[in-house]
C-alpha positions as CSV (number, residue, x, y, z in Angstrom):
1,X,43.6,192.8,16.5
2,X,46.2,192.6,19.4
3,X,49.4,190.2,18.5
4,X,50.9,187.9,21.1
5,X,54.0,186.5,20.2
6,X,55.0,183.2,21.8
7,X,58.3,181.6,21.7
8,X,58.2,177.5,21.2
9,X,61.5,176.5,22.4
10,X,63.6,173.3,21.5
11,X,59.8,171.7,20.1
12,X,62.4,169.2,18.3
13,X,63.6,168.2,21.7
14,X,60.9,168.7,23.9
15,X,57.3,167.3,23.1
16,X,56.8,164.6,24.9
17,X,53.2,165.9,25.8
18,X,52.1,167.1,22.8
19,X,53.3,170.4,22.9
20,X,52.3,171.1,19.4
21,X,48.6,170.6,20.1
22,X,49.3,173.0,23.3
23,X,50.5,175.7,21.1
24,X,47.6,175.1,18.8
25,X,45.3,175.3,21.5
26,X,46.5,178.6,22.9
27,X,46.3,180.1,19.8
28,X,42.2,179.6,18.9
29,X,41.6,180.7,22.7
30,X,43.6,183.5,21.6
31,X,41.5,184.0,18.5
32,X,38.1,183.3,20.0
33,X,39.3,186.5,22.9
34,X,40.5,188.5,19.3
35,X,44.1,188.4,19.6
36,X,46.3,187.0,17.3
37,X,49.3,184.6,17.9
38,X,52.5,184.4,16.3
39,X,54.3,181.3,17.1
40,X,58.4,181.1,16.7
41,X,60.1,177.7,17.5
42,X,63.3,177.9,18.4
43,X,65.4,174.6,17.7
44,X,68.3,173.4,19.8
45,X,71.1,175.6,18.9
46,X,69.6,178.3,17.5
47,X,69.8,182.2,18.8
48,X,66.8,183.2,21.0
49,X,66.1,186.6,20.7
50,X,64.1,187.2,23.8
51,X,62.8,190.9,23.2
52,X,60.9,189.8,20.3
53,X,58.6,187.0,22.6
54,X,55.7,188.0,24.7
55,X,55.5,184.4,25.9
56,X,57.6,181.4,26.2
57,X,56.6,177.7,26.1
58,X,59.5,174.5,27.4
59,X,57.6,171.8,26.6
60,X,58.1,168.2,28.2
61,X,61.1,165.6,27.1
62,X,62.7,162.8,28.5
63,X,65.3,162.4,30.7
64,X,68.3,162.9,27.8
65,X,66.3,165.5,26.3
66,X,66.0,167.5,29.4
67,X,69.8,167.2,30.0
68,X,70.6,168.2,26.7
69,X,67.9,171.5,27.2
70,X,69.2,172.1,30.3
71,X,72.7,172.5,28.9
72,X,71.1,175.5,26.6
73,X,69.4,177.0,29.3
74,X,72.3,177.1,31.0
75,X,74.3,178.9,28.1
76,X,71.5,181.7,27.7
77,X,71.0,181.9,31.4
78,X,72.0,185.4,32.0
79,X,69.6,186.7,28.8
80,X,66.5,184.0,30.0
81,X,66.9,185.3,33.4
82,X,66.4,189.0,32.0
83,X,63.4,188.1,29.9
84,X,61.7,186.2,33.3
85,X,62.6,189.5,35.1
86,X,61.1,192.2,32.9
87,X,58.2,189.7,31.2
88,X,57.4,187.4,33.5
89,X,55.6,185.0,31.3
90,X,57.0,181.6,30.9
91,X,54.8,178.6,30.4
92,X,56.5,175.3,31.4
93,X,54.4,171.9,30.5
94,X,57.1,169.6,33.1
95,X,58.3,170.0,36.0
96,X,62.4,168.8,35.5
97,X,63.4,172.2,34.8
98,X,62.4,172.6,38.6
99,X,65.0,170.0,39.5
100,X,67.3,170.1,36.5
101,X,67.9,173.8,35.5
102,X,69.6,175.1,39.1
């Protein structure tokens, strides 16, 4: 069975849309196509380690949790910018990191 490993980050800032039941989702479509999913959340302030994720998921938040994610984003901007270059694959359920993340 073929492994995709998706990285959940800041779920304990950003799940204003049910980002959980996203990720839960995505995983039994995975299953019923014969792949497995690993999913690793990655709470605010912890080390991302980007060459272990196939995907990536930023889930929706509120204003002050957007600002606070965007402050992360912007510290790990050079190594997320190298993952979206060589991966590719970055699901985003929102679209302030469009207008918050520049």
């Amino acid at each position: 069975m073929k492994k995709l490993t998706i990285g959940h980050l800041y779920p304990d800032l950003l799940n204003l849309y049910g980002d959980r039941g996203n990720i839960q989702c995505f995983r039994k479509r995975l299953e019923w196509r014969g792949m497995e999913a690993e999913v690793i959340p990655f709470l605010s302030g912890e080390k991302i380690d980007f060459s272990k994720l196939d995907i990536v998921l930023l889930g929706g938040g509120s204003d002050r949790e957007q600002e606070l994610v965007c402050g992360f984003l912007k510290d790990i901007k050079d190594d997320f910018k190298a993952y979206v270059e060589d991966r590719v694959v970055v699901l985003i359920d929102n679209e302030w990191i469009e207008f918050k993340a520049k």
